[in-house]
Structures are given as C-alpha cells and as structure tokens.
C-alpha positions as CSV (number, residue, x, y, z in Angstrom):
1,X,4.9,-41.6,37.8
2,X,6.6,-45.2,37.4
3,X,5.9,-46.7,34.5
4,X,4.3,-50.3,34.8
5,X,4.2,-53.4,31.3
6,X,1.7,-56.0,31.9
7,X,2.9,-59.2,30.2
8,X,0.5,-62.3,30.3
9,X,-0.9,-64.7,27.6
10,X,-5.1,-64.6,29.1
11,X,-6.3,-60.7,28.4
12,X,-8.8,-61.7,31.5
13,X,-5.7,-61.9,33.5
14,X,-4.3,-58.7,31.9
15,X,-7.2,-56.8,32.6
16,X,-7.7,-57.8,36.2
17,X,-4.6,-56.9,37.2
18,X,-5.2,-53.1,35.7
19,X,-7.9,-53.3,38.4
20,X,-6.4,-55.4,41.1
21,X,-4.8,-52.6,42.5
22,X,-4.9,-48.6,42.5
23,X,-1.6,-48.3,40.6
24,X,-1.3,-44.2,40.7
25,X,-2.0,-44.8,44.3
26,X,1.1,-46.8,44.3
27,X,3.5,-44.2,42.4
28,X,2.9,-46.2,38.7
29,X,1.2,-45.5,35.3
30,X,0.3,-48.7,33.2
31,X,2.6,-48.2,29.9
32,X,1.3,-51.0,28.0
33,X,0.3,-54.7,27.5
34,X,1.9,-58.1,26.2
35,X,0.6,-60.9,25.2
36,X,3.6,-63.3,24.0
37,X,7.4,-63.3,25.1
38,X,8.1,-61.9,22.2
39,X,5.9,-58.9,22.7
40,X,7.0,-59.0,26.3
41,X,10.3,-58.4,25.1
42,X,9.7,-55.9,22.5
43,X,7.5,-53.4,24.6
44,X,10.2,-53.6,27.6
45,X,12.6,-52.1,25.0
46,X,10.7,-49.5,23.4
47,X,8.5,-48.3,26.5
48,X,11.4,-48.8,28.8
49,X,9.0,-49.3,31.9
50,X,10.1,-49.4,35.7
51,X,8.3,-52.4,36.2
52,X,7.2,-55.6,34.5
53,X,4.3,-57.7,35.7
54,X,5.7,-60.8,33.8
55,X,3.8,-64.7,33.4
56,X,6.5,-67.0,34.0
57,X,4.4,-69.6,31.2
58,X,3.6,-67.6,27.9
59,X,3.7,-68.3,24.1
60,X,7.2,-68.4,21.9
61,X,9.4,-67.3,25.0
62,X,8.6,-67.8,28.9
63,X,9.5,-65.7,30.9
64,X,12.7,-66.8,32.3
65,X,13.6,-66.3,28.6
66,X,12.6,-63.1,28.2
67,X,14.5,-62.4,31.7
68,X,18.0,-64.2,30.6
69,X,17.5,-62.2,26.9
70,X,17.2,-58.5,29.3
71,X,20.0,-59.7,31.3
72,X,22.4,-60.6,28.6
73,X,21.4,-56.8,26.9
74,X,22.3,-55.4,30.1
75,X,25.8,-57.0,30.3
76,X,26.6,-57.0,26.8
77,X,28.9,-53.5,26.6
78,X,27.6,-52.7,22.8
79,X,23.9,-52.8,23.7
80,X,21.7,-49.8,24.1
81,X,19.6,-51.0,26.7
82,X,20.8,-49.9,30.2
83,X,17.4,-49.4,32.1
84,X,17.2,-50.8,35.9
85,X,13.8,-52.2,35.4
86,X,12.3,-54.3,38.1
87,X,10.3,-57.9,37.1
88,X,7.6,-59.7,39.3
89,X,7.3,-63.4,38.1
90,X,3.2,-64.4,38.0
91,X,2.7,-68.2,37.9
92,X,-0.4,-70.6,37.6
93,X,1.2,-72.9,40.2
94,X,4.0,-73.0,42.8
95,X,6.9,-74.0,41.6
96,X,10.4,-73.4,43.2
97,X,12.9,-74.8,40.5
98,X,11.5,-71.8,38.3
99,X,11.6,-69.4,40.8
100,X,14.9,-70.0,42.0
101,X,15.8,-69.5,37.7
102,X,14.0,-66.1,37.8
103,X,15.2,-64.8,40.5
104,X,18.5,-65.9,39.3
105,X,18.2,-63.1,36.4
106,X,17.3,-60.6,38.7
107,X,13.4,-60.8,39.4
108,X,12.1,-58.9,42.3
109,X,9.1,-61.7,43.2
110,X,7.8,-64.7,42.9
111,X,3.2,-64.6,42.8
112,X,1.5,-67.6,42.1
113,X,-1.9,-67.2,40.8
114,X,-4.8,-66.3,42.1
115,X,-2.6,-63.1,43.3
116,X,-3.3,-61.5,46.5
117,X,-4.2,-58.2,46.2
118,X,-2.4,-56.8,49.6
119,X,0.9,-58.9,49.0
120,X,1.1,-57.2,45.2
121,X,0.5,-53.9,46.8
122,X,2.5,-54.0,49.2
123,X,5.4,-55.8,47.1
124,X,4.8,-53.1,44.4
125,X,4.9,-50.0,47.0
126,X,8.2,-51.1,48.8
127,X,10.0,-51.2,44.9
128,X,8.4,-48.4,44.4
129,X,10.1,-46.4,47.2
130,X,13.7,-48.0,46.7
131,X,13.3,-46.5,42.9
132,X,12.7,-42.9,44.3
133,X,15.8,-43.9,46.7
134,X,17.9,-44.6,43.7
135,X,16.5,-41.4,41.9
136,X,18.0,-39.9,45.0
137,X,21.1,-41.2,44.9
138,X,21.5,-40.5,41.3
139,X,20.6,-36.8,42.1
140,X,23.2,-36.6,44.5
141,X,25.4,-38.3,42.2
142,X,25.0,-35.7,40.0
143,X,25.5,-32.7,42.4
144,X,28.9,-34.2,43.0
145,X,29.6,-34.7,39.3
146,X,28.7,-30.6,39.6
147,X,30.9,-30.0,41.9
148,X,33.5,-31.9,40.5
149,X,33.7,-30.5,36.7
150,X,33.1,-26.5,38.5
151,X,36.4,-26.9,40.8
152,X,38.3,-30.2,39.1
153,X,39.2,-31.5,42.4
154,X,37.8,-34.6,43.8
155,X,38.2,-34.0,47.5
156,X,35.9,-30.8,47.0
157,X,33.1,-32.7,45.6
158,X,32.7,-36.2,46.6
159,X,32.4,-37.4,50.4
160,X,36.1,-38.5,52.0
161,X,36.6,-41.9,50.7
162,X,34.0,-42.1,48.0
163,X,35.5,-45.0,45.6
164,X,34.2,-45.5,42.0
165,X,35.8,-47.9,39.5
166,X,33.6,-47.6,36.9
167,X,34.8,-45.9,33.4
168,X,33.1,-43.1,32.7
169,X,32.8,-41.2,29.3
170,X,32.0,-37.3,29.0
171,X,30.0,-36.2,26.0
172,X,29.7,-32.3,25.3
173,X,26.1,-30.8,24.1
174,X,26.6,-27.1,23.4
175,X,23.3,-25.6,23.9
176,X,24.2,-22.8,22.1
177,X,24.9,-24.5,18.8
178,X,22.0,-26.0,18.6
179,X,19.5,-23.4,19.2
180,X,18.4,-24.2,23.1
181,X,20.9,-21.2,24.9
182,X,17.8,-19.9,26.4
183,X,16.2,-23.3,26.9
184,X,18.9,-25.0,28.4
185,X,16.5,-27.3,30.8
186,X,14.2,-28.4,27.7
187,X,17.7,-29.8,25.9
188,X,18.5,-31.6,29.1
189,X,15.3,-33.2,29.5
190,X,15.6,-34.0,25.4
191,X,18.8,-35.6,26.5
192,X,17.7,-37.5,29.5
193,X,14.9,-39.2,27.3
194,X,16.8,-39.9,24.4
195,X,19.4,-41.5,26.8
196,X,17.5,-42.9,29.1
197,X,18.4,-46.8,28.4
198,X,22.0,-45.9,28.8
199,X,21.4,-44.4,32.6
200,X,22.8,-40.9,31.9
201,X,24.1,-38.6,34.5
202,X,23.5,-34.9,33.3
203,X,24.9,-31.8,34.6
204,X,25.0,-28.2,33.0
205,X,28.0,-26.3,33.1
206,X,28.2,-22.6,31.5
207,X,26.0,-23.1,28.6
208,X,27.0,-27.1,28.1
209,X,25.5,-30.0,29.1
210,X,27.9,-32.5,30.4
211,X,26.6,-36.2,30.0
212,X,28.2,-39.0,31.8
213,X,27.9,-42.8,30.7
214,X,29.1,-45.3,33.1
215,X,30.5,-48.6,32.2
216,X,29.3,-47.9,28.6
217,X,30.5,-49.1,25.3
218,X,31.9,-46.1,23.2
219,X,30.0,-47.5,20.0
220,X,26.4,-47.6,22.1
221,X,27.6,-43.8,23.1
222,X,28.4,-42.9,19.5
223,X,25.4,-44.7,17.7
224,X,22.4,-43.2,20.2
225,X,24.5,-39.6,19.9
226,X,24.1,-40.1,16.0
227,X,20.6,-40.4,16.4
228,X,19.5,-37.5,18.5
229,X,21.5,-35.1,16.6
230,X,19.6,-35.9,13.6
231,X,16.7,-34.3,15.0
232,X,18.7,-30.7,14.9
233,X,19.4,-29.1,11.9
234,X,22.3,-27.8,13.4
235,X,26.2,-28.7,12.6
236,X,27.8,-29.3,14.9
237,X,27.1,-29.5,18.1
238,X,28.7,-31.9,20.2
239,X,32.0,-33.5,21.4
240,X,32.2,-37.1,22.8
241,X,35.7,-37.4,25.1
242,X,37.2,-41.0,25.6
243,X,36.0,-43.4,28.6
244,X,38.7,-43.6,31.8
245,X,38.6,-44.8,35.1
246,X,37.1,-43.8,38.3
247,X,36.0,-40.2,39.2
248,X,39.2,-38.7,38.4
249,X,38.8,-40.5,34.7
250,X,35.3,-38.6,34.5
251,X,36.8,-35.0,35.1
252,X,39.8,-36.0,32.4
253,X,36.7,-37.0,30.1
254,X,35.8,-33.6,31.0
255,X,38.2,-32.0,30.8
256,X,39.0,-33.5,27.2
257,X,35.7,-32.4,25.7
258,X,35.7,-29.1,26.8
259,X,39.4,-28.4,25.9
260,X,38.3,-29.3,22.4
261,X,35.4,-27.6,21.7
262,X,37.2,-24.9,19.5
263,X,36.9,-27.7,17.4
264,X,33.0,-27.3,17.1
265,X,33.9,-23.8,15.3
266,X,36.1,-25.8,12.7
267,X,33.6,-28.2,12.3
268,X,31.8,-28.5,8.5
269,X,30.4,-32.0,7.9
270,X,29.5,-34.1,11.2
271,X,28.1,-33.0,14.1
272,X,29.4,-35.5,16.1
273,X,33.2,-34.7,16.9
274,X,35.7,-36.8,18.9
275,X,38.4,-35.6,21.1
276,X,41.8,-36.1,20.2
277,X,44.6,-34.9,21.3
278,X,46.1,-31.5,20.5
279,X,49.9,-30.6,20.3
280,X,50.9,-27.5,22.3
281,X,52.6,-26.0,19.4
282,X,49.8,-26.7,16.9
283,X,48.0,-23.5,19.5
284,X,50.4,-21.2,17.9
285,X,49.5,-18.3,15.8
286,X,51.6,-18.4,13.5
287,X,49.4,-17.0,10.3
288,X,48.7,-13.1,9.6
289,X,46.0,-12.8,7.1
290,X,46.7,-8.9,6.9
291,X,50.0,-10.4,5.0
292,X,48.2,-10.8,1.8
293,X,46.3,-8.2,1.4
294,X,48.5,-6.2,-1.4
295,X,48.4,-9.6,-3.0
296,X,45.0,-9.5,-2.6
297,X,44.8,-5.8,-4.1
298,X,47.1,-6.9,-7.1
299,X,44.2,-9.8,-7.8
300,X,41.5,-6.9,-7.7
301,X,43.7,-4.9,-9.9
302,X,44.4,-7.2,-12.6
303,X,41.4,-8.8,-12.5
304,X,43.0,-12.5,-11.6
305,X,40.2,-14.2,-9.9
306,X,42.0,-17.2,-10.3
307,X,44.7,-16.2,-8.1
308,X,42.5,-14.8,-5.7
309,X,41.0,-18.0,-5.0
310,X,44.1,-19.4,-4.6
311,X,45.0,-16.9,-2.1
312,X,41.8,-17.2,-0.3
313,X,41.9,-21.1,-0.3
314,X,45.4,-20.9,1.4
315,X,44.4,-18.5,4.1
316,X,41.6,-20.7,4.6
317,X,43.5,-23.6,5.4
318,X,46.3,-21.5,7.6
319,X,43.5,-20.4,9.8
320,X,42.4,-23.2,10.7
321,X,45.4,-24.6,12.2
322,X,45.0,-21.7,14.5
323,X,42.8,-23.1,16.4
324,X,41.4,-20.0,18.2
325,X,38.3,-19.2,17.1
326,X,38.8,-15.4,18.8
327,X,41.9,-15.1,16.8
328,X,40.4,-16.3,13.9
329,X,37.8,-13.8,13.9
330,X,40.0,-11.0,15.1
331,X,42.3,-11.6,11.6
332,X,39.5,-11.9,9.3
333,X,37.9,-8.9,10.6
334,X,40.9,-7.0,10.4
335,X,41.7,-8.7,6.9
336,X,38.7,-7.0,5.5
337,X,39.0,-3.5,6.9
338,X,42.4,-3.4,5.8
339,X,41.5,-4.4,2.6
340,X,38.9,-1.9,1.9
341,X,41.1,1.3,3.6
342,X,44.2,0.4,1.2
343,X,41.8,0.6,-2.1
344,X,40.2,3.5,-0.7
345,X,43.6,5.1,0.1
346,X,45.2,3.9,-3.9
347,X,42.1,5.1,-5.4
348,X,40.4,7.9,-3.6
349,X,38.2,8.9,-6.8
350,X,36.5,5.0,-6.9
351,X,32.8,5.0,-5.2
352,X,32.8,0.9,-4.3
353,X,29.4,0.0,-4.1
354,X,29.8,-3.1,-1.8
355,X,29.4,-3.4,2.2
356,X,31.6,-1.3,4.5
357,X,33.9,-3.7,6.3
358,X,32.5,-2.1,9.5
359,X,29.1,-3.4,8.7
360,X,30.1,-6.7,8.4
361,X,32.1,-7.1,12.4
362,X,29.1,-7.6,13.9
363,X,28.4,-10.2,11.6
364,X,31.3,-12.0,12.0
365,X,31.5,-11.7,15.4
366,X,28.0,-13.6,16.0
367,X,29.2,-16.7,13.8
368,X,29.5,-19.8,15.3
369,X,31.3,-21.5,12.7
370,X,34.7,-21.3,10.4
371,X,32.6,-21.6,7.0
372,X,29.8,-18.7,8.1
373,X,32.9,-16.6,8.7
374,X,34.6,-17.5,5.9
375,X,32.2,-17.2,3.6
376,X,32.0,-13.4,4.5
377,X,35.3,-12.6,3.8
378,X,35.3,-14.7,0.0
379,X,32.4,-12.5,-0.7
380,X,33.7,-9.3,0.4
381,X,36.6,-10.3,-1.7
382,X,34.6,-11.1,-4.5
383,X,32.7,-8.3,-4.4
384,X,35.4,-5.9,-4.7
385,X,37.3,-7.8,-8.0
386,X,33.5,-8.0,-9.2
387,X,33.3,-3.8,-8.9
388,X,36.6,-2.8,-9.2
389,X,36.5,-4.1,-12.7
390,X,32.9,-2.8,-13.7
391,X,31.7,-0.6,-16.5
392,X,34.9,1.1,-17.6
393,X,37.5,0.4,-20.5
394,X,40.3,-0.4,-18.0
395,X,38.6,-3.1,-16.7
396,X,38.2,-4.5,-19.7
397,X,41.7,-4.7,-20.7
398,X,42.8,-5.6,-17.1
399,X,40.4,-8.9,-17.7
400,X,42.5,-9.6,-21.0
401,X,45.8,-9.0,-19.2
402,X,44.7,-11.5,-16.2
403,X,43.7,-13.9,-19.3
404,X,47.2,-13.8,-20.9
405,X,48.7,-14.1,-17.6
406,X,47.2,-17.4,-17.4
407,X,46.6,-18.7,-20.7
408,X,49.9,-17.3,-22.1
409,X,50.7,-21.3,-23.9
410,X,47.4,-20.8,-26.2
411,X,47.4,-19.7,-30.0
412,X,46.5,-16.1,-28.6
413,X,45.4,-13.2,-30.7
414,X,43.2,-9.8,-30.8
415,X,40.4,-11.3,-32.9
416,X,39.5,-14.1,-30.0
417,X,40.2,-12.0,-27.3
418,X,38.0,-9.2,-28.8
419,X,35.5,-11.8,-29.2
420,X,36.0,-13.3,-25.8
421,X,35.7,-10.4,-24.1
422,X,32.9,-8.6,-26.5
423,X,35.0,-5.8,-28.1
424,X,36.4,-4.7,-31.6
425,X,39.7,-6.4,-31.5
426,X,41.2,-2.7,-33.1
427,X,39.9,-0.6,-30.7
428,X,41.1,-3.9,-28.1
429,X,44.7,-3.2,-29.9
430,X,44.3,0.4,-29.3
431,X,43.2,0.5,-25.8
432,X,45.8,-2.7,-25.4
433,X,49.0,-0.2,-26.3
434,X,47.3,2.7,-24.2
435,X,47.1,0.9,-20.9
436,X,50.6,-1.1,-21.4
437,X,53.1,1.0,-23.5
438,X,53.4,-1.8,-25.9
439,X,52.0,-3.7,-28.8
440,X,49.2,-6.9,-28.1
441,X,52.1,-9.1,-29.5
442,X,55.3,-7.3,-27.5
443,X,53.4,-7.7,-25.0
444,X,52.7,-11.5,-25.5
445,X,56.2,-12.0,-26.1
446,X,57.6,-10.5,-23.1
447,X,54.9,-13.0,-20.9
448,X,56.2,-15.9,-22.8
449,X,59.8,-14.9,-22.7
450,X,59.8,-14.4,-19.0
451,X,57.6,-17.6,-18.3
452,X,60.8,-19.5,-20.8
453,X,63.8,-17.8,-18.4
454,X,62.0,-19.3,-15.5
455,X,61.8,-22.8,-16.4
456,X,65.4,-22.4,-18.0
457,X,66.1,-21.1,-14.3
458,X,63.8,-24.0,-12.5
459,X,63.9,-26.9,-14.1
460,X,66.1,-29.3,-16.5
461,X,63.7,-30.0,-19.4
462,X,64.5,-29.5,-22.7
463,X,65.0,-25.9,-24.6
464,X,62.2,-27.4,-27.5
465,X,59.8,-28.1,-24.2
466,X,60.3,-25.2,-22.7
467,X,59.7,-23.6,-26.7
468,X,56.2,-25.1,-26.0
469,X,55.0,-25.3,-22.8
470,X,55.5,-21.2,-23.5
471,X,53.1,-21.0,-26.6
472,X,56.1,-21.1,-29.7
473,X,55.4,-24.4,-31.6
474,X,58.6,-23.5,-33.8
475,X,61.5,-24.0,-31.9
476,X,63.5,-21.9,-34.6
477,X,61.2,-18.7,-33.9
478,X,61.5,-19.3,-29.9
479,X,65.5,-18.9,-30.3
480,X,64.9,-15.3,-32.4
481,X,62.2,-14.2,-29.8
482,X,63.9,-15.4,-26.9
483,X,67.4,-13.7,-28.3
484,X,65.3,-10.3,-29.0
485,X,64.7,-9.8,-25.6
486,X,67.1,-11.4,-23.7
487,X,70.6,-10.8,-26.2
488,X,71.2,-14.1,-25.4
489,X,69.8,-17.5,-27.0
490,X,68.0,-20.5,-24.7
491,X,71.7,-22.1,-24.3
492,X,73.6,-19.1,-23.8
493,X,71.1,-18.3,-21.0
494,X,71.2,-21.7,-19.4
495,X,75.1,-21.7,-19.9
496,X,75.3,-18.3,-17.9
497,X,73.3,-19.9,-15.2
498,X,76.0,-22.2,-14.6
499,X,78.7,-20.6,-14.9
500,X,76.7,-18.3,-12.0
501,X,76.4,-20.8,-10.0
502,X,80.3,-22.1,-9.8
C-alpha cells in the first residue's frame, strides 16, 4: 500500500477527505494527519508518505512554504531526505498565481474546495499507477545493477546505449557479520527502510548486500550508516566505497568495497569502515609467526612474561599488515601447534594441563575477527608460562631469574626476593646455586657486568652512568667488579673497542 498525509487546518475537512474516497481501493493507506505547516512538514519527514493531500492556506507556513522547504531538502546534497513524494494543492478559492507557485515546486494538482470526488479519484489513481511504474523501473534498475557487479561488464548488463551520469556510491553490508547469513532478505528489507529517504538501490551478492546511493552526499551516506549499525551489536560490519561517475563509477564503488573487506577482519573499534586504497606490496606475506616460537619457549622457560608480551604484541602488529585473513589464520594455527609439539618434544615427562592446540583450529577457524583470533593464541600462550611454572621448586627460581633479568638496576638481595616470591631466602640461596652453578651474588654480577659491556659496546655515555644504570652506585666497586670478570677495566674495554674497530 501507498502511503497517504492529510495536511489541512479544519479537522471537518480532514476527516471528510478520509471518507471522500475509498483510498485502499485506490492503492493508498492514510499514514497520518496535520494540522499546521509546521506539522505538515514534520510528519512528511518522519512518515515519509507517497502522497500529500496539502491546504495551500494553513497556520505558521502555507503550503507553498512547506513545498519550497521539501524542495530545497531534496536538492541540498547533505540532507537525508531523498523520498519522491507526490503533493495535491487543496484551496478555498481559485487562484492561479498560487497555483502556478506550487506547481512550480513540483505539486502534482491543483483542487479548489468543495473537491470533487471523481476528479480526486481519478487524479489519485493515475499517480498511483506511475509510482508502481517507477517501482518498476527501479526493479529493473536493480536487476541490471545484479548483472553488472556478478560479471563487471557493462555491456552484459545494461541495454545498448543505456547512459547514466549520476555518481553513484557502493556501501558493503556483510550479512554474515552481523548475524542475518541465514536471513539475508530480513537485513535487506532492514536496509531498505532505514534508507528509504535516500532512494536506495539494493542488490545481494554472495552473502553481501550491495547498496547503491545516487547523487548522494557521502556525509548523508555516512551519518544514516552510523545510525542503523547502532542497532547491531556487532563490529564491524560494513564498508562504504567512494562515490564516481556513471555505471562504470558504480562497479569501481563496487569493486572498491568488496576488495577491502579483509579489512572487516582487522577491524576493532568502528563498524563503519572506509575504503582506501591498498598498495600491492603491502599484500605480501612477509611475517612467519612459527619464527618465534623458541623465543617464545625461552619466555615459558624462564618465566619472562614480560617478554612474552612483547613478543606477542609484535606478532600482533606484523599480522596485520598481512592483510589475508586465511593466512592469518593459517600462521596462528600453526603457531600454536608448533608451540605445544616443541615443549612436548623438550620435556616429554611434563603433563600440561591446558587445551590441545588441535582443539582450538576449529575455533579459530570460525572467527570473524583479528582480536577473537588473537585472543586465542595470547591465552594459549599464557596458559602454558602460567603451568609450566606451577607447583615445583624450579619454577620458583626461574621466576627470580626472569626478575633479575629485568630488575637487575635495583638494590637486589635474597631477603626481598625470598620475601617476594614467599620463600626462606636460605633455602632461595640454596636452591639459587643448585639450578645456576653459582652464588645469588656471582650471579648478579655477571647480569650486571654483561648489561655494562653492552652499553660500553652501544652507546657513548659515561663509564659512572653506565656504573649506575647497571645497579653499582660506587663507581670505585663497578671498576673491581667489572675487572673480575672481564680482566679488563671500563676504559680498557672501551679502548679495545676502538682499537677493534680501526
């Protein structure tokens, strides 16, 4: 059914002409009512009817007002309002210099009051049919769009000589990131209603809908976009391509969307994502995340969560400039199971009590999105440091040696470790020269002593900086320990570097 607004300042009027005629007869449904111009004005934008039954003499705007204020929202390339809706002009007396104005702004007739019944019916019938005309048209319209995106040739799809100027944008719903795959036609119809004042051509392809916005503004596209997606609680979703020219600018708007809709995988924050353009070589695999696994191992080993994160966070980031989902996926599934079979092969007696990596491809395999993935393989991670160092002695002193791997500058001794870490620092101390060979404090040393020859190496600063970026607030008792281990003192070192280097 059409949709008919009934705009008139006497509700007598009003409610005769509910009755004048048998409007679902006609092809109509009466929407609503006005009383005012300003009302007029409102309702025509929020019921969107097909019709308007609008008095040209009403209260705060007439009704060539509220025509020139629809036309200028029509014409204006940042408005929202799109809709082809058809206005009959209803006056209390004859009166050409206002008829000539209305029809001037696009009014379909001009009835003079008392309204004859017939000519309304008739008048209302005949706009009735060219509406299901244009419906027509537009469905055809569509099929060729069909046509067009399924083969990308313009000669298969629109009739020999077909010419259309008009700059067309393509926006990209995936159906299956939002949760309709299987009720493709109810998103569409979502779509169509949502859209509806910007005059939407729709077409599904695969599992997309492809929605087409003639002569649009971009920012109307983007702000109406921003507001359906809002009622998904899904991210993200869709991919608005850039307007162009004529048919062939509709299948590049097209083409753009769907060339970038790896980028919905990538995707965290917005749902709304705009095309832009990729470089060929930024396609290029380029990363292997099986690289860093015995890094990885090294982190479970010792403990070093710290540089496990690292790790993790620059895979992370080196994956996504992929930009292959599949191979994504593919290196993060083979990441895992890698990881588990070379613990399982270095320690054959451990029973890990996490997830086999096998369990977890199907997993990530159903993912649509980076972080989901992601997150599977930080956990898997973290699962194994978590119980790799859990409930034996070794894993305690392995978390101490991570600790002075790291905090190595502090004022480091057994007591605060043993505290730290909930253990008798002499029994620490003992267990300490066990698992290392040496002494809590040769051991320290050593740390700090290599950590000195690499700035001495690295940088120019200072031999007393050095002393205490390292942990030695004496620079006296730096030289002796740094001479212990080395034979050489801080300068001596330094001077050898040189004299390397000539």
């Amino acid at each position: 059914m059409l949709k008919v607004l009934i705009a008139d300042d006497e509700k007598s009027i009003r409610n005769g002409l509910k009755k004048i005629i048998d409007w679902n007869k006609c092809g109509y449904e009466i929407c609503g009512e006005a009383s005012d111009g300003n009302q007029a004005l409102e309702k025509i934008l929020e019921l969107k009817p097909d019709l308007v039954l609008l008095d040209i003499k009403m209260p705060v705007k007439t009704g060539v007002e509220v025509l020139k204020e629809i036309a200028e929202l029509k014409k204006n390339p940042g408005s929202e309002y799109k809709k082809n809706t058809a206005f009959l002009i209803l006056s209390g007396f004859s009166d050409f210099e206002f008829a000539k104005e209305a029809m001037n702004y696009g009014a379909k007739g001009y009835f003079v009051k008392p309204i004859d019944e017939e000519q309304l019916e008739e008048k209302v019938t005949e706009l009735a049919k060219d509406m299901v005309s244009t419906a027509n048209d537009a469905a055809d319209l569509k099929q060729c769009f069909s046509q067009l995106f399924l083969f990308g040739v313009k000669e298969d799809a629109f009739p020999e000589g077909y010419e259309d100027n008009r700059s067309y944008q393509a926006v990209l719903f995936s159906s299956k990131r939002c949760g309709y795959a299987e009720r493709i036609n109810e998103l569409e119809k979502k779509i169509q209603s949502a859209f509806s004042q910007l005059n939407p051509i729709t077409v599904v392809h695969d599992q997309d809908i492809i929605v087409l916005f003639a002569d649009c503004s971009t920012d109307a596209v983007d702000r109406t976009t921003e507001r359906f997606i809002q009622r998904f609680q899904k991210s993200p979703f869709v991919i608005t391509g850039n307007p162009y020219k004529g048919v062939e600018g509709a299948l590049k708007s097209f083409l753009e969307c769907r060339n970038n809709t790896f980028r919905l995988f990538f995707g965290e924050d917005s749902s709304l994502i705009h095309c832009t353009e990729i470089h060929e070589n930024a396609l290029k695999d380029k990363f292997n995340f099986e690289s860093r696994i015995q890094d990885v191992i090294f982190c479970i080993e010792t403990y070093d969560k710290k540089h496990l994160q690292q790790i993790l966070d620059s895979s992370k980031t080196a994956l996504t400039s992929i930009l292959n989902p599949d191979a994504v996926k593919t290196q993060c599934i083979t990441y895992i199971i890698e990881l588990q079979a070379g613990l399982l092969k270095k320690y054959p007696e451990r029973d890990f009590e996490i997830s086999s990596a096998y369990d977890l491809v199907p997993k990530i395999l159903e993912k649509t999105r980076f972080c989901d993935v992601y997150e599977i393989v930080t956990k898997f991670s973290y699962d194994f440091i978590e119980n790799f160092n859990t409930n034996t002695s070794t894993s305690t002193i392995t978390k101490v040696i991570a600790y002075i791997k790291t905090n190595y500058a502090d004022d480091l001794k057994l007591e605060t470790l043993g505290q730290m870490f909930y253990c008798n620092s002499a029994y620490l101390g003992k267990k300490f020269k066990e698992h290392t060979g040496v002494q809590f404090n040769t051991f320290l040393d050593q740390i700090r002593i290599e950590e000195a020859k690499k700035r001495l190496t690295e940088t120019d600063l200072k031999v007393y900086q050095i002393s205490k970026l390292v942990g030695y607030a004496n620079t006296d008792y730096f030289f002796m320990k740094f001479k212990k281990y080395t034979g050489l003192t801080p300068k001596e070192f330094k001077a050898g570097l040189k004299e390397a280097g000539k």
